[in-house]
C-alpha positions as CSV (number, residue, x, y, z in Angstrom):
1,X,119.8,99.2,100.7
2,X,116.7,100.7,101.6
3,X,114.1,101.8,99.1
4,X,114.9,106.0,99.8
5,X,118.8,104.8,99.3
6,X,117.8,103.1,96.0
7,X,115.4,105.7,94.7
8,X,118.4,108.1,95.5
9,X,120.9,106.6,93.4
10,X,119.2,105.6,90.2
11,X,117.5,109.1,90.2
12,X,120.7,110.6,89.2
13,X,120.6,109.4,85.8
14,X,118.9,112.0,83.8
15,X,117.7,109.5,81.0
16,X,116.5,106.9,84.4
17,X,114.5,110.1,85.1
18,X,112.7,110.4,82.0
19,X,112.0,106.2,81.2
20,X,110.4,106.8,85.0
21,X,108.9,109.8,84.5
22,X,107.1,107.8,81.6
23,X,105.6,105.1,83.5
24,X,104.9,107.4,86.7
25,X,102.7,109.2,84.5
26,X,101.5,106.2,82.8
27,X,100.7,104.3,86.3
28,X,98.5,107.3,87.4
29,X,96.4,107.0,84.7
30,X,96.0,103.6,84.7
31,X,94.9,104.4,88.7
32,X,92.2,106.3,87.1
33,X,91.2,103.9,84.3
34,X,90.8,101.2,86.6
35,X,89.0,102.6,89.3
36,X,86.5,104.1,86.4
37,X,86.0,100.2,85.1
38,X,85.5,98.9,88.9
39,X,83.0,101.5,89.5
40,X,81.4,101.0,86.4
41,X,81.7,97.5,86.8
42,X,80.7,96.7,90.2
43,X,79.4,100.0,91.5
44,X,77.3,101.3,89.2
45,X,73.6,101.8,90.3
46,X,71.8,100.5,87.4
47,X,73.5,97.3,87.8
48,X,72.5,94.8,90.3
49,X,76.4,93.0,90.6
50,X,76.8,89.1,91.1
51,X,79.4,87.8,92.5
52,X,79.9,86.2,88.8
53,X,79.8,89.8,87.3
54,X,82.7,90.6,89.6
55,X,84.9,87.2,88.5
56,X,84.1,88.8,84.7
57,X,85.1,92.3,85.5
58,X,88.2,91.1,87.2
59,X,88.6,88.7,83.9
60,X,89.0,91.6,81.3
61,X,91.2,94.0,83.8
62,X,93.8,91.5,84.3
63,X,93.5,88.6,81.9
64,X,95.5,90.5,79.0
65,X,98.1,90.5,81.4
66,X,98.4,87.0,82.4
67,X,97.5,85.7,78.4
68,X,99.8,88.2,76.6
69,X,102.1,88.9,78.9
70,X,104.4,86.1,77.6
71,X,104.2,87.0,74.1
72,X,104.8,90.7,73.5
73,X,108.4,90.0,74.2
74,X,108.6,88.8,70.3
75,X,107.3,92.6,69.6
76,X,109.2,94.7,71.6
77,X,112.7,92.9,70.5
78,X,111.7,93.8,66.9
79,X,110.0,97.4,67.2
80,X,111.9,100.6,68.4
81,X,110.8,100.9,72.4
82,X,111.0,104.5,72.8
83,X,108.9,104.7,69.5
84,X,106.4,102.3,71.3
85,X,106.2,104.2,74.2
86,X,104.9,107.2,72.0
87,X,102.4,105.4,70.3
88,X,101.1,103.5,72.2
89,X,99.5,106.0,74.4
90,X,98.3,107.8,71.4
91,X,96.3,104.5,70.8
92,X,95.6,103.9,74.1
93,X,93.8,107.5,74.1
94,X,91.8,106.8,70.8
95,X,90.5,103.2,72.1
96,X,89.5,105.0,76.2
97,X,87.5,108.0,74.2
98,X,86.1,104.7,72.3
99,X,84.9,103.2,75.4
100,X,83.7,106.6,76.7
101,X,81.4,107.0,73.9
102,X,80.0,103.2,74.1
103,X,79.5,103.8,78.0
104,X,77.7,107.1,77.2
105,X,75.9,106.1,74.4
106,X,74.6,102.8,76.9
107,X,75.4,100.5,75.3
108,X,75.3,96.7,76.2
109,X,78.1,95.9,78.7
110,X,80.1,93.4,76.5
111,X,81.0,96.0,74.0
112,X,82.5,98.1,76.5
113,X,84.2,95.1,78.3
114,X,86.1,94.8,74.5
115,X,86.8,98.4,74.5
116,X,88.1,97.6,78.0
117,X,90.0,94.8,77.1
118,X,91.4,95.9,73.8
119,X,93.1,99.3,75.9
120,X,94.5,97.0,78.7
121,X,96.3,94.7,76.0
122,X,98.1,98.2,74.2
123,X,99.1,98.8,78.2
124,X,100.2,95.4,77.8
125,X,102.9,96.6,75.2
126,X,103.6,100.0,76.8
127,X,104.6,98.2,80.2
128,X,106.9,95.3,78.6
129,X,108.6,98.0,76.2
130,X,109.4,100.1,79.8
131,X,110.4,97.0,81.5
132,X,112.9,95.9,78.1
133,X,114.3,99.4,78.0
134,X,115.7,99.9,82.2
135,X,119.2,98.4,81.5
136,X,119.2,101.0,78.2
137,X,119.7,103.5,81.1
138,X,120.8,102.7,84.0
139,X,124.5,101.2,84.5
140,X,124.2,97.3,85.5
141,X,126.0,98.4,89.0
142,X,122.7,100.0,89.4
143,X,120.3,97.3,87.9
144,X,119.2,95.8,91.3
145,X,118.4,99.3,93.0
146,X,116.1,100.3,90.0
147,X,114.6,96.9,89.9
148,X,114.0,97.7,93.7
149,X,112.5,101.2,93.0
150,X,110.5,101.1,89.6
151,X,108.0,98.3,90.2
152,X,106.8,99.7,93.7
153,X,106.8,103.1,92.7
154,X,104.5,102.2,89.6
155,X,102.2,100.3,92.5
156,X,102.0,103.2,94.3
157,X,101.3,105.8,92.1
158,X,98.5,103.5,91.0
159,X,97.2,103.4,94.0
160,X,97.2,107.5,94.2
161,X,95.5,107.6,90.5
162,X,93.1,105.0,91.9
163,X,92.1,108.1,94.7
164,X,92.5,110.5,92.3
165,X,89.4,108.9,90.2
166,X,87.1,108.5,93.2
167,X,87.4,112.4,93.9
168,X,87.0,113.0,89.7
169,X,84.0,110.9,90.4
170,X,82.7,113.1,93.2
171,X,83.2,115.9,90.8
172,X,81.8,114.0,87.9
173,X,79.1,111.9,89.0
174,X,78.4,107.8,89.7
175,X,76.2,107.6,86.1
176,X,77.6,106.7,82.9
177,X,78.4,110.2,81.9
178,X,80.2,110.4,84.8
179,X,82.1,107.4,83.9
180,X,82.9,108.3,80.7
181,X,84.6,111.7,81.4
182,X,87.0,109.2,83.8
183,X,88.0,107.3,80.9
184,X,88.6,110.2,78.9
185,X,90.8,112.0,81.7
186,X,92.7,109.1,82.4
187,X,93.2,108.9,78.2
188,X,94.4,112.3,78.4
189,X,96.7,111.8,81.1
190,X,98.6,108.3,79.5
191,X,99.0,110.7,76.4
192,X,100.9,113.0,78.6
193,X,103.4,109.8,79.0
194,X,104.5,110.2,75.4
195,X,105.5,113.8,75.3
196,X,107.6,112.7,78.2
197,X,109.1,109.8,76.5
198,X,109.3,112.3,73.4
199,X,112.4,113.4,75.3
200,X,114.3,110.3,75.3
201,X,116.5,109.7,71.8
202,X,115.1,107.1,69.6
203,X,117.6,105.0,69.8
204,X,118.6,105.0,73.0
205,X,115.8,101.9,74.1
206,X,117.3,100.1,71.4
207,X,116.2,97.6,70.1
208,X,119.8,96.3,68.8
209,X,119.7,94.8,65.3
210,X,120.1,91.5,64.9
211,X,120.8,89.3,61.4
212,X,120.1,85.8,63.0
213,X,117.0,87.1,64.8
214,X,114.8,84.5,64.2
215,X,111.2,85.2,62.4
216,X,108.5,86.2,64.4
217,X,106.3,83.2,63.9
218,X,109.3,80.7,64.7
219,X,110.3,83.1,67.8
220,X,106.2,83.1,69.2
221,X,106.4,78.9,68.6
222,X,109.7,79.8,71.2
223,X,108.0,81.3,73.1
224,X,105.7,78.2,74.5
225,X,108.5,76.1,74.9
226,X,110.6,78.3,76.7
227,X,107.7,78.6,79.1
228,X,108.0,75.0,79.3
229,X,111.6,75.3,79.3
230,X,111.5,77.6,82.5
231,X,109.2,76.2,84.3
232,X,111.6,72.6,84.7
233,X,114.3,75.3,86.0
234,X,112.1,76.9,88.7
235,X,111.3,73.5,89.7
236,X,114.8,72.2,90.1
237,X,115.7,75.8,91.9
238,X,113.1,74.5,94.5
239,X,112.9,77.5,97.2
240,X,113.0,79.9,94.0
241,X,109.5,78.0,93.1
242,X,108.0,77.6,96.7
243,X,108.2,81.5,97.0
244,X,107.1,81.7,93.8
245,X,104.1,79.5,95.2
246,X,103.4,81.2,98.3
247,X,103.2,84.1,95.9
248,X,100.7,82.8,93.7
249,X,98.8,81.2,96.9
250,X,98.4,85.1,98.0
251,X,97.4,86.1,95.1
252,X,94.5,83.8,95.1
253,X,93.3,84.4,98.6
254,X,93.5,88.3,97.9
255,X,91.5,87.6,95.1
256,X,88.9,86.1,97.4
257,X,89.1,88.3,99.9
258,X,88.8,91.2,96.9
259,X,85.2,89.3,95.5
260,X,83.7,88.8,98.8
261,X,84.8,92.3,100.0
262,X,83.1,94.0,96.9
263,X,79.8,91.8,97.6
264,X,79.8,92.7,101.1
265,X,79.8,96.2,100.8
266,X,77.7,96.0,97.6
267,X,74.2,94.3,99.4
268,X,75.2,93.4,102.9
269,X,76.8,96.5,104.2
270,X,74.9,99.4,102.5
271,X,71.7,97.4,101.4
272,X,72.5,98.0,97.5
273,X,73.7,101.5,97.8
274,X,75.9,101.5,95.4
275,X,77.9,104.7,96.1
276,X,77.9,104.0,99.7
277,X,79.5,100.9,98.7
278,X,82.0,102.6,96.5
279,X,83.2,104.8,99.6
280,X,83.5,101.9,101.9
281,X,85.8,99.3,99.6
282,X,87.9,103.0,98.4
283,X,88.7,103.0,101.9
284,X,89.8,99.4,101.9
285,X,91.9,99.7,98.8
286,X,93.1,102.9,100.3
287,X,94.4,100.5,103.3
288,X,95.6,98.0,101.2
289,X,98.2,100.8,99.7
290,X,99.4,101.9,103.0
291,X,100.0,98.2,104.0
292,X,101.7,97.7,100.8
293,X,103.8,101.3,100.9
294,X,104.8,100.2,104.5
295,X,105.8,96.5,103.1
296,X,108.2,98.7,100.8
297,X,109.9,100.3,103.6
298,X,110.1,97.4,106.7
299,X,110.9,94.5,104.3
300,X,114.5,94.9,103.4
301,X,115.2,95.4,107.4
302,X,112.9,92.6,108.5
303,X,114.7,90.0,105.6
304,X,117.7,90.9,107.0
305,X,116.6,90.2,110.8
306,X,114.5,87.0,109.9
307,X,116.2,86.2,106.5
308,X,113.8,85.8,103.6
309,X,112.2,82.3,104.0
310,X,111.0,83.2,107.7
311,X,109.4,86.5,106.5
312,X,107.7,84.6,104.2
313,X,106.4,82.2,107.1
314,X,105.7,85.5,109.6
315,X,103.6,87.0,106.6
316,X,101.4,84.7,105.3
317,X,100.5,83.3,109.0
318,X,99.9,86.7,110.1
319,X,97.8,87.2,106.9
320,X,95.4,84.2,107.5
321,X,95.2,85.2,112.0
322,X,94.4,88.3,111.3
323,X,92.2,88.2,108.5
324,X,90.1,85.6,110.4
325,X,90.4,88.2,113.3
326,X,88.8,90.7,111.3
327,X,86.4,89.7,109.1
328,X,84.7,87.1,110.9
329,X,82.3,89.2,112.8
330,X,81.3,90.4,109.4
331,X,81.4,94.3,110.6
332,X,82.5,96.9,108.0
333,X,85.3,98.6,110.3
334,X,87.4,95.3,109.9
335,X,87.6,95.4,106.4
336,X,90.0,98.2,105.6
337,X,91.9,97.0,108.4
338,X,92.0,93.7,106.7
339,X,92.9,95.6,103.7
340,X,95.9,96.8,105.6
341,X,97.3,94.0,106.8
342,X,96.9,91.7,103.4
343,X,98.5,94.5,101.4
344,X,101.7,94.8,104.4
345,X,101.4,90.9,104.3
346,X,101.4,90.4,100.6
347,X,103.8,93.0,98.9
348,X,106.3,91.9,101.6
349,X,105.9,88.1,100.3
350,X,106.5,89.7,96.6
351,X,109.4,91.1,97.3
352,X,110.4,88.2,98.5
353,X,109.6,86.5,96.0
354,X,111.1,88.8,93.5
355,X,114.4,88.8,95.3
356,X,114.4,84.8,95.4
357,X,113.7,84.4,91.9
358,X,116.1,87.5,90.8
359,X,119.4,85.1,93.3
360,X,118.6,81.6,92.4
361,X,117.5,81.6,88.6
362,X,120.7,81.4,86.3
363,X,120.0,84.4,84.0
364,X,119.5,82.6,80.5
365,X,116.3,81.3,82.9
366,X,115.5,84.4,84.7
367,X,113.2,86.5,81.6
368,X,110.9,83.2,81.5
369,X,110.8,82.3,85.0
370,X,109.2,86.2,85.1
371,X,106.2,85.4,82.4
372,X,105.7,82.7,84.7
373,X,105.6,84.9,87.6
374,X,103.5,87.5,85.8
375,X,101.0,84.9,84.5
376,X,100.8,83.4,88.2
377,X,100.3,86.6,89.6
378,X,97.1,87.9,87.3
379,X,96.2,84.2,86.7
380,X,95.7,82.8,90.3
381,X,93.8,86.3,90.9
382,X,91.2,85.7,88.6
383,X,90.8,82.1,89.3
384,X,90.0,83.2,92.7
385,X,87.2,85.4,91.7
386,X,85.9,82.4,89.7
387,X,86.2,80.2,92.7
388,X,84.4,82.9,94.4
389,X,81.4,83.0,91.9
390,X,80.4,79.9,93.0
391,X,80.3,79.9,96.6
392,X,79.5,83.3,97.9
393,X,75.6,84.2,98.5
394,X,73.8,86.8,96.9
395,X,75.0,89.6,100.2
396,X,78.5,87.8,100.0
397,X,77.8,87.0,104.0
398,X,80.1,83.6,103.7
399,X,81.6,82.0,106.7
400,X,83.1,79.0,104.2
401,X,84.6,81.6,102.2
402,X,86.6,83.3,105.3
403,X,87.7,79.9,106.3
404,X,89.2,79.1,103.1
405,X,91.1,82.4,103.2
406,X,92.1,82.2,107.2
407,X,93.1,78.4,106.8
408,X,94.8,79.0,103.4
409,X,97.6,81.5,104.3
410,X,98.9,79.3,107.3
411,X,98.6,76.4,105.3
412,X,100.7,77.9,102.1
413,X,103.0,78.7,105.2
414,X,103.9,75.4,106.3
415,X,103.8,74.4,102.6
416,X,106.5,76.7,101.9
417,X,108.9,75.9,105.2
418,X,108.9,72.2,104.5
419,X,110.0,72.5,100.6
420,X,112.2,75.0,101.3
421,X,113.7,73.3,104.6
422,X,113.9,70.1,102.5
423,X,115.6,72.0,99.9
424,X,118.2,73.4,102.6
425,X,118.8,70.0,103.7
426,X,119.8,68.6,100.5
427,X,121.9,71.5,99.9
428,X,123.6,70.9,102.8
């Protein structure tokens, strides 16, 4: 089915409407969180950004996701989800007008790096608890359109919070007080997700009750050797893990391609002007949501022409061409058409990827094989940016670093066809 056909069907459950009305709302803000922590992060005038300083940023905004991910499962079995979903935000708010005050207030960057970190790990919560609670209401006939649907439309409407924050910023101003009325609109806003959520019955998220529920301590000891456990599944389900990989290998080049981009535009392209520099890489990330909006809509017909495993291929090979193509000359109207093309190139491989791992991992598997794919996806990110730290120049002007990227997508390409070609002949 096609994503308009999906969204069609699971929109005509009235308590599907409200769990997504809660994490629309919630995206958005996040949108507006994050682009107020990368401009204050990397864009900020006072600051004179390193490419390290960019690996750190991209550290606190996506490490919680990749270190906790696997454990809040413990919490949101045990705790009533739709009760979590009104909390949290409620903490979430409390913690942003925290960090608002410690950016106005100027003081050093670490203590507002554990403000930012300690609001990303409640999101941490509120998004597991809205994953947990989907099958609560929709029926499972319907469980693979909604699948389809949520995730993308969450992406998207971070993407439109993301623009909505460089126009507050326009309004509000690139200083620290400008910064810090960001954070507390985008606080406002995720509180608005709880009055939504308000409208759901307590009970209808469940958690079930369960006597032979193991303790929590025992059940977070489970959860490191279920990890363990899923990982020996993924790699015996072997084109499930070599999407899986040329997932993660994406990841990691876009991570690249997101330090170097940010350098660029920080010293090369604008000479240090740090709010022309905020306009240019908005316009790439703007790009980079089209392309991945687009990927939403083409995918499903090009899987069916090509089948899965050849998309893959056709992706990742155009990613690496094209991005060669483009950024080599080092000339700023190639970037957001980069942008475009690794956001078309890369949600199209996660789709993939989430449709491989969703058909080929027996369900018992399927929950862990996803904290791997969640870790994978935040953790290969950030690992880029640290691999990035280290070789790009102070103006981010790197020919090595373009090389790795260009060479690395074809490469993760054939990779991918000879396990899963191997795989097809063993099958066969």
């Amino acid at each position: 089915m096609s994503f308009v056909a999906d969204l069609r069907t699971v929109l005509r459950g009235r308590d599907f409407r409200r769990l997504f009305g809660t994490r629309l709302v919630s995206q958005f803000s996040d949108g507006i969180f994050q682009f107020g922590v990368t401009g204050f992060a990397f864009f900020s005038p006072e600051n004179q950004t390193t490419a390290i300083e960019v690996a750190a940023g991209l550290a606190v905004l996506l490490l919680p996701y990749s270190v906790l991910g696997p454990f809040v499962g413990v919490f949101i079995d045990r705790w009533s989800r739709r009760q979590i979903l009104m909390v949290a935000p409620f903490v979430r708010g409390a913690l942003l007008l925290v960090a608002a005050a410690l950016v106005a207030s100027d003081v050093p960057d670490p203590a507002f790096y554990a403000a930012a970190l300690a609001v990303l790990g409640v999101n941490r919560f509120f998004l597991a608890a809205l994953g947990a609670s989907l099958p609560h209401v929709v029926p499972p006939e319907r469980l693979i359109s909604a699948n389809a649907v949520v995730p993308t439309s969450g992406t998207v409407v971070t993407f439109v919070g993301a623009g909505v924050g460089f126009l507050l910023r326009e309004i509000f101003g690139g200083d620290d007080k400008g910064v810090a009325l960001l954070l507390v609109t985008s606080g406002v806003v995720f509180a608005l997700s709880a009055l939504v959520a308000r409208t759901m019955d307590r009970d209808l998220l469940g958690p079930w009750p369960d006597p032979d529920r193991p303790q929590a301590r025992q059940e977070l000891r489970n959860v490191v050797t279920g990890l363990i456990d899923g990982a020996r599944h993924l790699l015996h389900h072997r084109v499930a893990a070599a999407t899986l990989g040329a997932m993660a290998t994406h990841r990691f080049l876009f991570g690249m391609c997101t330090a170097l981009g940010i350098i660029l535009y920080r010293y090369y392209f604008t000479d240090g002007d740090a709010e022309a520099a905020l306009r240019g890489i908005s316009l790439v990330v703007v790009a980079a949501g089209v392309g991945t909006a687009i990927a939403v809509v083409v995918t499903p017909y090009t899987t069916e022409w090509f089948g899965i495993e050849r998309w893959v291929q056709i992706a990742l090979v155009s990613a690496g061409v094209l991005t060669a193509a483009l950024v080599l000359p080092f000339q700023e109207w190639g970037l957001p058409i980069a942008g475009f093309v690794l956001g078309l190139a890369g949600q199209s491989v996660k789709i993939c990827a989430d449709t491989t791992v969703q058909r080929d991992v027996e369900d018992i598997y399927r929950g862990r094989a996803f904290s791997i794919y969640d870790m994978l996806f935040n953790g290969m990110y950030v690992l880029a940016a640290a691999l990035s730290a280290a070789i790009l120049p102070p103006d981010g002007k790197s020919y090595a670093a373009v090389a790795i990227i260009s060479l690395g997508y074809p490469l993760a390409a054939l990779a991918y066809r000879m396990v899963t070609a191997s795989a097809r002949s063993e099958v066969g």
